[in-house]
Structure formats: structure tokens, C-alpha cells
C-alpha positions as a printed NumPy array, in Angstrom:
array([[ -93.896,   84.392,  152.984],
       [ -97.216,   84.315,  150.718],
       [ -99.291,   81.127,  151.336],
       [ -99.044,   79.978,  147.467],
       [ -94.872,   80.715,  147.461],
       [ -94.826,   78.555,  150.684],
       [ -96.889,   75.945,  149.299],
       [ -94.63 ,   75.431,  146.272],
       [ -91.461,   75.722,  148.31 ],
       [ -92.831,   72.971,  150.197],
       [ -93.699,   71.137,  147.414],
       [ -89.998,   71.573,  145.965],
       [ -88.795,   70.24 ,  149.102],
       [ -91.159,   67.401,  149.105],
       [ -89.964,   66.309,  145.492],
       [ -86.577,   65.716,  146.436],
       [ -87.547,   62.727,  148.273],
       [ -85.538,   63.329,  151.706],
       [ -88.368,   62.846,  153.587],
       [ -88.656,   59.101,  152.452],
       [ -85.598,   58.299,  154.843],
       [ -87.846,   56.933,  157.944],
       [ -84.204,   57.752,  159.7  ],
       [ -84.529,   61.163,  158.518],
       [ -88.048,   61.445,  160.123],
       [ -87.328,   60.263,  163.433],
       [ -84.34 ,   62.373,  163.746],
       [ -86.594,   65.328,  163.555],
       [ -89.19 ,   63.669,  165.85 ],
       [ -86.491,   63.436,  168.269],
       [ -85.289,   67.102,  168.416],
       [ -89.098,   67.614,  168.681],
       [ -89.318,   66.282,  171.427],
       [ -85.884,   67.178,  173.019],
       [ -87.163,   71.16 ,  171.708],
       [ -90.218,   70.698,  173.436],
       [ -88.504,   69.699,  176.728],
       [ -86.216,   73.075,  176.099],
       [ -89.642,   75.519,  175.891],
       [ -91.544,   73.091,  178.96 ],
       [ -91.913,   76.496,  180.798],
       [ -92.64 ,   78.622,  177.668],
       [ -95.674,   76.326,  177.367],
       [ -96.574,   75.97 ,  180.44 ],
       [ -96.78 ,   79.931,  180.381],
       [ -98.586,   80.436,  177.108],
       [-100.952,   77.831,  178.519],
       [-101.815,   79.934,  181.318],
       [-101.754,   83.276,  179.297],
       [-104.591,   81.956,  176.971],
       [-106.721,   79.351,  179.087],
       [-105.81 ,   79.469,  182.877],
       [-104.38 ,   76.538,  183.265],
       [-102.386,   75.056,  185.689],
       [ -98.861,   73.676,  185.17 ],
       [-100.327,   69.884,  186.248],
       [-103.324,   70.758,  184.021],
       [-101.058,   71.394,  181.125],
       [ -98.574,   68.724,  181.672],
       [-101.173,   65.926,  181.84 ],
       [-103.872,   66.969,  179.002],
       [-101.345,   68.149,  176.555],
       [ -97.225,   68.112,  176.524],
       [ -97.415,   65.212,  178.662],
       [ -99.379,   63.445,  175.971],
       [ -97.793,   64.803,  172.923],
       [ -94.188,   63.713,  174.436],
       [ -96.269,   59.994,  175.438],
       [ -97.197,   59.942,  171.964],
       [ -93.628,   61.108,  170.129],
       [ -92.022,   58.455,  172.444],
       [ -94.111,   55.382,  171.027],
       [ -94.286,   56.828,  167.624],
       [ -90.093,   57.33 ,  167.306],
       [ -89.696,   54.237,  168.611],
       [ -92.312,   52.58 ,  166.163],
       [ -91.816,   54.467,  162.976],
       [ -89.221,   51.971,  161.231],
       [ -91.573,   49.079,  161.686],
       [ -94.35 ,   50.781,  160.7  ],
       [ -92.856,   51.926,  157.465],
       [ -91.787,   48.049,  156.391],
       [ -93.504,   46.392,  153.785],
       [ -95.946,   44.593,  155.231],
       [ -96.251,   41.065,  152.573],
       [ -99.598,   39.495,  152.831],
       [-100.789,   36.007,  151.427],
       [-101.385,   35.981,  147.535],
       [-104.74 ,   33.939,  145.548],
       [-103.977,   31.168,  143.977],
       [-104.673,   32.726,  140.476],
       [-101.954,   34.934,  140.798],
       [ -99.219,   33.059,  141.572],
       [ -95.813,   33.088,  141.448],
       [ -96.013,   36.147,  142.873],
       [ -95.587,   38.212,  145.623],
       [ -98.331,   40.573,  147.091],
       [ -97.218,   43.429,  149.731],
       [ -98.494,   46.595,  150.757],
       [ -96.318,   50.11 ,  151.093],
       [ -96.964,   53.075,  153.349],
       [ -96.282,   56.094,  151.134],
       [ -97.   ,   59.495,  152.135],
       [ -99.786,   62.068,  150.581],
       [ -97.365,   64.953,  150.496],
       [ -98.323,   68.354,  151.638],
       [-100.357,   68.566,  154.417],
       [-102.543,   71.274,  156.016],
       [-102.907,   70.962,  159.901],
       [-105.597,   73.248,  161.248],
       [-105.974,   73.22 ,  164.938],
       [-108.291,   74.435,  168.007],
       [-107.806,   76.836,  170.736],
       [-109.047,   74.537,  173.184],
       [-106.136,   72.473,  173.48 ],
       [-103.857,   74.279,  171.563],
       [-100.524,   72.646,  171.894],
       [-101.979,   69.098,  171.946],
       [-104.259,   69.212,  169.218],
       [-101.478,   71.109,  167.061],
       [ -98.609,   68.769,  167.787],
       [ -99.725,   65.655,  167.859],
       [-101.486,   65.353,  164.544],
       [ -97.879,   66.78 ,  163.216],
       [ -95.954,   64.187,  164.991],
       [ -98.352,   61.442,  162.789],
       [ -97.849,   63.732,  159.608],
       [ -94.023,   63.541,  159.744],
       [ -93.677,   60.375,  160.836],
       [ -95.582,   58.814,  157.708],
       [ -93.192,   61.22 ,  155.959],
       [ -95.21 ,   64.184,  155.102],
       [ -94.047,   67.707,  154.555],
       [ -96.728,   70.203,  156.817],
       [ -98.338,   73.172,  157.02 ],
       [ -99.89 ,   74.265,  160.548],
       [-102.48 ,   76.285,  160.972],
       [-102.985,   76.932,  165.19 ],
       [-105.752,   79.141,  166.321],
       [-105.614,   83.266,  166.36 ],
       [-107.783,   82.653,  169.892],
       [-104.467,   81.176,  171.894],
       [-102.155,   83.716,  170.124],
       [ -99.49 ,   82.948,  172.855],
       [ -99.459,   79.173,  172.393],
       [ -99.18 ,   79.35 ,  168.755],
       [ -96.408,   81.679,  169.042],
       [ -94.532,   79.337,  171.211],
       [ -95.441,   76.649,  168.549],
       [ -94.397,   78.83 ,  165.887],
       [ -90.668,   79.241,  168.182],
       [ -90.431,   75.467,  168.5  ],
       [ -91.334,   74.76 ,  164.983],
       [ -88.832,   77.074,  163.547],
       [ -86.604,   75.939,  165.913],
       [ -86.885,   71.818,  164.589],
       [ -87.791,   72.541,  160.888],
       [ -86.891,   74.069,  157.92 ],
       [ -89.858,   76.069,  157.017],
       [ -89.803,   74.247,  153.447],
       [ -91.121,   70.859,  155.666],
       [ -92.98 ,   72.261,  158.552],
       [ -94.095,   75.446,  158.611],
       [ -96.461,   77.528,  160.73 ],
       [ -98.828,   79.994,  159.175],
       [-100.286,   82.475,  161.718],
       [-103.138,   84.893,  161.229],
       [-107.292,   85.193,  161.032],
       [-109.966,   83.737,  159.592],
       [-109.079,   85.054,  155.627],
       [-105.418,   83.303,  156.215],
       [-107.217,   79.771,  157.173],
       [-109.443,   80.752,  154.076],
       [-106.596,   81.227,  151.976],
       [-105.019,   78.223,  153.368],
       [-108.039,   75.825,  152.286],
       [-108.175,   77.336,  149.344],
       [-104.533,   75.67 ,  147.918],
       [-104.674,   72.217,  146.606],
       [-102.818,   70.331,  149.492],
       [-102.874,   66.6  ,  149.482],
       [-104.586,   66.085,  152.738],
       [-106.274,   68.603,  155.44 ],
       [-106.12 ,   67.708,  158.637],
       [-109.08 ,   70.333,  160.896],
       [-110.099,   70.08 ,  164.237],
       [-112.5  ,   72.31 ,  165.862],
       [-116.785,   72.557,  165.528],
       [-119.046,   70.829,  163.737],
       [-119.949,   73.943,  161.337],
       [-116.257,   74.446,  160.024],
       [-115.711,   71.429,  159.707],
       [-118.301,   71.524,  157.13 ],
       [-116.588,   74.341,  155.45 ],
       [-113.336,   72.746,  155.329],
       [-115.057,   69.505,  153.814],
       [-116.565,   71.943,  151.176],
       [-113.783,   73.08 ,  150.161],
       [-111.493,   69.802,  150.215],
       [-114.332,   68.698,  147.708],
       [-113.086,   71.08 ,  145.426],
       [-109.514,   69.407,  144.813],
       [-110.564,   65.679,  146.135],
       [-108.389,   66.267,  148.595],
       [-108.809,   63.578,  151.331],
       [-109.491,   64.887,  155.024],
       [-109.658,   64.07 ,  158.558],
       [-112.354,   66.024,  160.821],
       [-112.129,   66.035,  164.341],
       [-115.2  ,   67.88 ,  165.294],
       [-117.205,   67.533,  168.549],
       [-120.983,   66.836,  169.389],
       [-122.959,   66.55 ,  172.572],
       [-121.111,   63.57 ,  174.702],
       [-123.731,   62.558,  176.863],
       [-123.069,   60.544,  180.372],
       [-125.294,   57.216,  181.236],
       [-125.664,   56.869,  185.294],
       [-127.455,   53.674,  186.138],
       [-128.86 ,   52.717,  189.129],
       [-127.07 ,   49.629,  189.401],
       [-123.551,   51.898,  189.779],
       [-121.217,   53.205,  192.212],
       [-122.847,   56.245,  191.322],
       [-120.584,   58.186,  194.068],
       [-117.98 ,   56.88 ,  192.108],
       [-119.716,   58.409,  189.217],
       [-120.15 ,   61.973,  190.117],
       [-116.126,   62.221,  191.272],
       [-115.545,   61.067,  187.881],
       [-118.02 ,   63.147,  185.715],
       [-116.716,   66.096,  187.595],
       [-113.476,   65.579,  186.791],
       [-114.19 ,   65.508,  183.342],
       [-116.314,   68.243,  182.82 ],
       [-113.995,   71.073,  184.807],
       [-111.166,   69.568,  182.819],
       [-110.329,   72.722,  180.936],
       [-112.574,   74.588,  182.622],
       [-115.616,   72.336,  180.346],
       [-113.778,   73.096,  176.802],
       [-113.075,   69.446,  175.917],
       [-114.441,   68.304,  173.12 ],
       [-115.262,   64.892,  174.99 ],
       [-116.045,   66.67 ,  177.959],
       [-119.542,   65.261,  179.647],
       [-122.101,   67.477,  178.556],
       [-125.288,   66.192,  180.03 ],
       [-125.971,   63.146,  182.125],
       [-129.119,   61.066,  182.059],
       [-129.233,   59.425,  185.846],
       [-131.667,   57.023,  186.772],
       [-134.825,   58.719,  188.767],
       [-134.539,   56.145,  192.038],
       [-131.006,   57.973,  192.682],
       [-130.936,   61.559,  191.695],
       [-130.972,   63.136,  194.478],
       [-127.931,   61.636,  196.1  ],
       [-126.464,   61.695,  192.652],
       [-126.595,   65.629,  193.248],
       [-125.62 ,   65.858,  196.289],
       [-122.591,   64.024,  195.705],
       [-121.668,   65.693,  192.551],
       [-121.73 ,   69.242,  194.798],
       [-119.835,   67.443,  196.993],
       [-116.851,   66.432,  194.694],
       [-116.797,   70.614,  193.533],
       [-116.54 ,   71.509,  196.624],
       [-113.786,   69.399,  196.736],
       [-112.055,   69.718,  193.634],
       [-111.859,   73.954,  194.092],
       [-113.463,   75.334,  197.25 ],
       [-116.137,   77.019,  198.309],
       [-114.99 ,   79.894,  195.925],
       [-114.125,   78.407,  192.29 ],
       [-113.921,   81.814,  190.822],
       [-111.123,   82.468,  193.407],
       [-109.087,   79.444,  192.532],
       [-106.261,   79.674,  190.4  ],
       [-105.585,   76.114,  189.315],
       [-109.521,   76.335,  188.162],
       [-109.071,   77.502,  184.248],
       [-111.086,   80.208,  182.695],
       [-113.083,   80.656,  179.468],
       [-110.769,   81.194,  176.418],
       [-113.006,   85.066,  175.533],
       [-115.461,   86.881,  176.217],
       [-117.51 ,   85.655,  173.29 ],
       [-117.467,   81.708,  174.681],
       [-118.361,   83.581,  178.634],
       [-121.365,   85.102,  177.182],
       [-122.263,   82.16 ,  175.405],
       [-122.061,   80.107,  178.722],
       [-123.767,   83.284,  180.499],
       [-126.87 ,   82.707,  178.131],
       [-126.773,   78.785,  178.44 ],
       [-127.56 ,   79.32 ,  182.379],
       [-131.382,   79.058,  183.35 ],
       [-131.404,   80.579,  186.774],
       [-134.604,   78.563,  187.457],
       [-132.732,   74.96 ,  187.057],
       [-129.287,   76.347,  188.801],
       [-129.139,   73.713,  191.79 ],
       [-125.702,   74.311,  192.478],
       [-123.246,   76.947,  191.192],
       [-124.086,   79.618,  188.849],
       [-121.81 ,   82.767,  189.534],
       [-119.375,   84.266,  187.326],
       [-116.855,   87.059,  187.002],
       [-116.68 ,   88.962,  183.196],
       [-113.093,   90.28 ,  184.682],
       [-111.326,   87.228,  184.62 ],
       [-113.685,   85.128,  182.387],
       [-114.777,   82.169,  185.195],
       [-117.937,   80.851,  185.621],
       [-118.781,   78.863,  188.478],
       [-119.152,   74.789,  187.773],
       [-122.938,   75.048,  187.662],
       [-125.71 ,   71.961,  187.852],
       [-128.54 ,   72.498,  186.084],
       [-131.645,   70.303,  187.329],
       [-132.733,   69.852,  183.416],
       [-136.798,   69.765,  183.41 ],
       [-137.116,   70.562,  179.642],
       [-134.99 ,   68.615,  177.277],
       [-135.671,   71.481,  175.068],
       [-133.618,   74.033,  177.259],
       [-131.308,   76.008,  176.266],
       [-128.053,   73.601,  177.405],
       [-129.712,   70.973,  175.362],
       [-129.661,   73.128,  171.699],
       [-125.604,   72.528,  170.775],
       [-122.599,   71.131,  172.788],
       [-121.911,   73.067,  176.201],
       [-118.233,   73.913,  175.807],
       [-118.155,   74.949,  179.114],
       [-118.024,   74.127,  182.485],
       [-122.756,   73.979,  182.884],
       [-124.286,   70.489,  183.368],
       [-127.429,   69.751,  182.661],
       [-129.308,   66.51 ,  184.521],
       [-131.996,   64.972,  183.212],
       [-133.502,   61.674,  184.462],
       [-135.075,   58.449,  183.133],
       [-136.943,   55.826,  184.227],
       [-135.724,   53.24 ,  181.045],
       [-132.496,   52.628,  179.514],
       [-134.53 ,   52.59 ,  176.57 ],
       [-135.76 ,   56.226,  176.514],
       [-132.271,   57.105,  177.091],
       [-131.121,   55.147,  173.569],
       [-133.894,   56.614,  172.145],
       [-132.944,   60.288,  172.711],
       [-129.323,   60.101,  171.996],
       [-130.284,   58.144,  168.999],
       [-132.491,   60.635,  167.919],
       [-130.022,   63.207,  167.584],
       [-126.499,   63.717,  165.578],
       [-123.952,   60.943,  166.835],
       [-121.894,   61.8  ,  169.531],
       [-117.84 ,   62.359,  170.203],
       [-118.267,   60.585,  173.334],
       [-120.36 ,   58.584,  175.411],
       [-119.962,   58.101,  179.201],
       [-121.667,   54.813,  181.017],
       [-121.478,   54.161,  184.565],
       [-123.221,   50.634,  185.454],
       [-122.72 ,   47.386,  186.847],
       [-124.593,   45.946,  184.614],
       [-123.76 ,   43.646,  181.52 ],
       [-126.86 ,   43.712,  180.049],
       [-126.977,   47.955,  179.657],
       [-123.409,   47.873,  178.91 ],
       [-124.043,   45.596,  175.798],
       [-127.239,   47.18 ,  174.978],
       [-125.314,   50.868,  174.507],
       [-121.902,   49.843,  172.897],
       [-124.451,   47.546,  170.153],
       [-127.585,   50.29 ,  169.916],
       [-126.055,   53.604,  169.732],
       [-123.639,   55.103,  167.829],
       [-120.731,   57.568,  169.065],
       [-116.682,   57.657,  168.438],
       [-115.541,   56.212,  171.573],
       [-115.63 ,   56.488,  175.308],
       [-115.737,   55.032,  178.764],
       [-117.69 ,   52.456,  181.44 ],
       [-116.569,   53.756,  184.385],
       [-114.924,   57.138,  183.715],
       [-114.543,   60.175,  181.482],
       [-112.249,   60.948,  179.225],
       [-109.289,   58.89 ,  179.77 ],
       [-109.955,   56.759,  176.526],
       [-108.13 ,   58.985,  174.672],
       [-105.104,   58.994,  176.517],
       [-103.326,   55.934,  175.007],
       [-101.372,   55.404,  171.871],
       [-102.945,   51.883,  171.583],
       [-106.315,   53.164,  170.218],
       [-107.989,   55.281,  167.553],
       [-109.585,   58.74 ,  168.937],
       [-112.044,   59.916,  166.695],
       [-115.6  ,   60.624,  165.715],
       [-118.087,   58.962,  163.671],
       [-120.972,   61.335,  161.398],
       [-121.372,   64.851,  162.732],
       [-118.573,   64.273,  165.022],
       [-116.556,   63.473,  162.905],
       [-114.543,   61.31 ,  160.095],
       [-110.99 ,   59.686,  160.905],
       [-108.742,   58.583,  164.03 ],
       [-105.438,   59.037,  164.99 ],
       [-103.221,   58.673,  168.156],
       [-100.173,   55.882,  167.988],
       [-100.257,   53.72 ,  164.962],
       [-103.359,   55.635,  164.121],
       [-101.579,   59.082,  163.519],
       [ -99.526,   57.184,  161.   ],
       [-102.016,   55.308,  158.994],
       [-104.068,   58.824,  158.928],
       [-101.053,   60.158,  156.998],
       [-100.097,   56.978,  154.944],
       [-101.908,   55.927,  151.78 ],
       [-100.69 ,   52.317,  151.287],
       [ -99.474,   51.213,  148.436],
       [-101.23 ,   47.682,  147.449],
       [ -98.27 ,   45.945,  145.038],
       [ -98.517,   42.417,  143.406],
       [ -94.631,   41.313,  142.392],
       [ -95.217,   38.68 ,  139.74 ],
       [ -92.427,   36.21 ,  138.635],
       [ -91.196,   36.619,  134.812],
       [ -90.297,   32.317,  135.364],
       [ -93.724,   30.948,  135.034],
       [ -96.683,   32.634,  132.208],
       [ -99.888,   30.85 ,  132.655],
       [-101.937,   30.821,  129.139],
       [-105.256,   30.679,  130.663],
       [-106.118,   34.53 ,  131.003],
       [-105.363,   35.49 ,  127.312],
       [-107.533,   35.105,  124.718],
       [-108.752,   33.404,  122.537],
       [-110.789,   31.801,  126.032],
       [-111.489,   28.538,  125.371],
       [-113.528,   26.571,  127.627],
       [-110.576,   24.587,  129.271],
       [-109.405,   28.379,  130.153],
       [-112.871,   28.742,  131.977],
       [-112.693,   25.299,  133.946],
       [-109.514,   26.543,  134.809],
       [-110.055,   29.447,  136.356],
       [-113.114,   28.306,  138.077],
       [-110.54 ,   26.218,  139.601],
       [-108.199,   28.648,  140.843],
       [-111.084,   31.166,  141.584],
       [-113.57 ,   29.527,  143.671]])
């Protein structure tokens, strides 16, 4: 079907108001989810076609959170969706004041081949939910996961509601340029600037889930063993390709070295003595991203890793010891499974550097102390993160994941994913019983007294 045909069909549908029965919506959220339980192995296989990964991998970074997520949402979406009556001034009364969630309309879901099912889906689940009719774009880089997204949308949805548009670059294009009433992108930093362009052109409002450089914070005053088990686990996660994945750490110089060590240690641990050779470890999504991680390595700061194999598209995790913060891992975000260290003698420097640069996605900060805790979550700016750990803040449906600035604008997850794709309605009711006389002219200067009154 041709992208403008689709768009009005949508449109059409969209106009006869079905989608305003919240019991409508859920009912589709729940074969959703019942689908997605139906194609668990399809997934699991497309997964593994495109990125390498596991079946636990998969489960626990993406259906496992999109069916977390479509579980609170369903069983939230009524409430949600109630008026929500607030207190009303003085001046206005009798009245009542409320506000409404109403939907945009039509919106355009464009989505990353990094996490391809997750970062597809669960915007979508948010999108219906506030009672939106969707178009999704997935990326032509996991062309086996957007199939199976394609077979499960199908599947759920008339393509008049939800519908999934696959192709290249000139489809998403085409796809930005229709006047939609609300984009929804994730993916880098320099589309996203596109997409923002060309939202600009209709006012249409957008969210922008981008990415940045998510630096980690290891004080001395931390179980920094702890640390390294953790950071480790967060940047192989996807084999690096997280767009919150740690992508250089700044450890305090008094404990480097054993930092190091243990960080080898926990590799080692994780995938052998031959990564390359392990098939739970995922590979690069192309051969474009492996040659960009190829070029990122400086074989004079590899302390620990830096092998690869073009056949399969795996690169060894690799340490860099980080001399010059002008290297070549320090120019744009990693994407891939490299770490650079770098070491400071002040939390202060560290503040300084990060704040000296675009804001980032993330920010990691392992300490036992109060006093740097509260000096990074009030001095530096980022979209959200961890003390203690990596990644794990956004896996709840309690909180907002986004970015802030060049990482980028809007949250969802949970309640989140629903307010994203609500505009609320702000509605004064005002009683017919009771006129007062003191806001219609001719003013008088008992009408002023009076309303300095009611308006102080």
C-alpha cells in the first residue's frame, strides 16, 4: 500500500472514534501480548539471525520487558484514562475543573536495530494504549526481526490502526515527510536531528530517544570489585550496542590497577578465554558497525582483549588504558563492546569533563560516598542512571527512561508511555446557577476590589 493511501486509511479509521473505547484498547493489548507469547521462538530466532543473541539475552533485554510492560500498562489503562478533577480558584467558582487524556491521532514509530523488538513494541504498546492509531517504522538492519514484527502486527491489527511499513532509508524519508500527529524516533543523535527537522515542518510534536556517551564514575571509596562485575555486565550487554551501555569509565588513580585486573577477571568469567568462540557472546549487527569498532581500537592502549573475526562479526571485549582523552574512543559514543579508562585524581575534573561535553543518556556512579553522590546527581546533567550498577534503571515501569539535550527529548516506560501519547485536555465545567457581575464591563472599582479579593 502507498505511504500517503495508508496514512489516510488510517486517518479514516481514526475518525470513527473506536479507538476511544479504553476497553477496545486493552483488548488489543491483550492479544498482543497473548500473539507475542505464540511467536516467543520466532523472536527468539530473528534475534539471533540479526544480533547473536542468546535466548536468556533476548528474553531479559527485550520480550521479557515488553510483556513486563503490556502487563502493568493493560492492567492500568482504565485508570489512567479517567478524568482526573483537580481543585478550582476561587474566581472561578461554581465550577468544576478536570483534565482529559485524549489521543494525538496518527502516529509514526521509528525504531533501532539495536534492540529491535523492544524498542519497536514498547513505544506501540504506550501509543495504543492512550488510544492512538500507528504507523511502525523498524529498522532495514534487523530485517528478520521486523519481519517477525510485521507477522505479529498483522496478526493483532487491522492495518488501518497499526501498521508496519518496511523498507530503506527513502521509505523512512517518505514516512517523515506525511503530516502525522506525533513521531516517535529512536536511534543516533544525527537522525534524530533530521527527524526534528522535518517534524518542524508540520509542528508535529516528537519524542527522541537518541544516545550520547554514558560515562561510568568509580570512586575510591567503592566496592570497586563490585564495580567492574557490574560495568562488565553492562557493556557486553548486546555485545556493547546499548544505548546506555558504559562507554568510558573515569576510576580514581589510587585503584586502577586492581580496578583492571578485576575487570579482566569478570571477562574471563562472563565468556572464556575465547569470547569470539562463545555463542551466547552476541556479535556486531554489520560489517559497517565491525569496522567502525576495528578503527576505534588503538593497539598501543589495548590492555586486555583486542581480537576480532570479520567472518562472524565479533570483536573481543577490549580495555583500552585511555592516555589521551582525545583518542579515538573518546570522539562519539562506542556502540560496541571497547572501553576506554581514564583516571582522575578529583571528582571535580571528572564533573568538569562530562560537563564540558553534550549531556549524556546515562551516567554510572559507583561510591560509598554521600557527598560525591550528591555532588553528581545536583552538578551534572544526564537522563538517568545508576549508583551501584548499570543499566537496570530502565527496567521498571515505575520510572521515565529518557534523555535530556543531545540525548534526547521525552520519556516513556509505564505511565510514561501513556502520557507520551496523551495530550490532556485541561476543561473548566462552570455552573449556569450562579453569574457573578464582576468580570463584565463597565469595571467599576468595586469590580477591582473584588477581584483582588478572589485573586490574591
Amino acid at each position: 500500500m502507498e505511504i500517503e493511501s495508508l496514512i489516510k486509511k488510517q486517518k479514516e479509521f481514526y475518525n470513527t472514534h473506536i479507538t476511544e473505547n479504553v476497553s477496545y484498547r486493552i483488548e488489543k493489548l491483550k492479544k498482543l501480548k497473548e500473539t507475542i507469547k505464540e511467536k516467543e521462538e520466532k523472536i527468539y530466532d530473528a534475534l539471533k539471525k540479526d544480533l547473536g543473541k542468546s535466548e536468556t539475552e533476548a528474553y531479559m533485554s527485550e520480550i521479557g520487558m515488553v510483556l513486563e510492560d503490556l502487563s502493568y500498562i493493560i492492567k492500568n489503562t482504565k485508570k489512567w484514562a479517567k478524568k482526573k478533577y483537580v481543585s478550582t480558584p476561587l474566581a472561578q467558582f461554581p465550577s468544576l475543573s478536570f483534565t482529559k487524556a485524549s489521543s494525538y491521532g496518527i502516529v509514526l514509530i521509528m525504531s533501532p536495530w539495536n534492540y529491535p523488538f523492544l524498542l519497536t513494541i514498547q513505544p506501540l504498546v504506550g501509543a495504543i494504549a492512550a488510544g492512538n492509531c500507528a504507523i511502525v517504522k523498524p529498522s532495514e538492519y534487523s530485517p528478520n526481526t521486523s519481519n517477525i514484527i510485521k507477522e505479529i502486527i498483522d496478526n493483532v491489527f487491522e492495518e488501518e490502526y497499526v501498521s508496519v511499513v518496511l523498507g530503506e532509508k527513502e521509505v523512512a524519508e517518505e514516512l517523515l515527510r506525511q503530516n502525522t500527529d506525533y513521531i516517535f524516533f529512536t536511534g543516533s543523535t544525527r537522525v534524530g536531528k533530521i527527524v526534528m527537522e522535518e517534524a518542524a515542518k508540520n509542528l508535529t510534536p516528537v519524542t527522541l530517544e537518541l544516545g550520547g556517551k554514558s560515562p561510568c564514575i568509580v570512586d575510591k571509596n567503592s566496592d570497586y570489585k563490585l564495580a567492574a562485575k557490574r560495568i562488565i555486565f553492562g557493556k557486553l550487554l548486546n555485545c556493547g550496542q546499548t544505548c546506555v551501555a558504559p562507554d568510558y569509565v573515569f576510576v580514581h588513580s589510587d585503584i586502577k590497577k586492581e580496578f583492571i585486573e578485576y575487570m579482566k577477571e569478570y571477562i574471563v568469567k562472563f565468556l572464556g578465554d575465547k569470547p569470539l568462540e562463545n555463542t551466547e557472546y552476541p556479535k556486531m549487527i554489520n560489517e559497517r558497525q565491525f569496522d567502525r569498532m576495528v578503527n576505534i581500537i588503538e593497539k598501543d592502549d589495548i590492555v586486555f582483549g583486542g581480537n576480532y573475526n570479520k567472518e562472524i562479526l565479533k570483536i573481543e571485549p577490549t580495555i583500552l588504558d585511555n592516555k589521551n582523552i582525545n583518542s579515538k574512543a573518546m570522539q562519539e559514543e562506542i556502540f560496541g563492546p571497547i572501553l576506554p579508562v581514564l583516571t582522575y585524581e578529583n571528582i571535580e575534573e571528572v564533573i568538569n569533563y562530562i560537563n564540558s561535553n553534550p549531556k549524556p543518556l546515562a551516567l554510572y556512579l559507583f561510591t560509598k560516598n554521600k557527598k560525591i553522590e550528591n555532588l553528581i546527581l545536583n552538578q551534572v546533567s544526564f537522563g538517568g542512571g545508576c549508583i551501584n550498577d548499570t543499566i537496570i534503571h530502565l527496567a521498571t515501569t515505575k520510572m521515565g527512561f529518557g534523555g535530556v539535550g543531545y540525548s534526547g527529548i521525552g520519556a516513556y516506560h509505564g505511565k510514561f508511555s501513556f502520557d507520551t501519547f496523551s495530550h490532556y485536555k485541561s476543561i473548566v465545567k462552570k455552573s449556569n446557577l450562579i453569574d457573578l457581575p464582576m468580570r463584565y464591563h463597565p469595571y467599576k472599582k468595586l469590580n477591582y476590589k473584588l477581584i483582588k479579593i478572589f485573586m490574591r
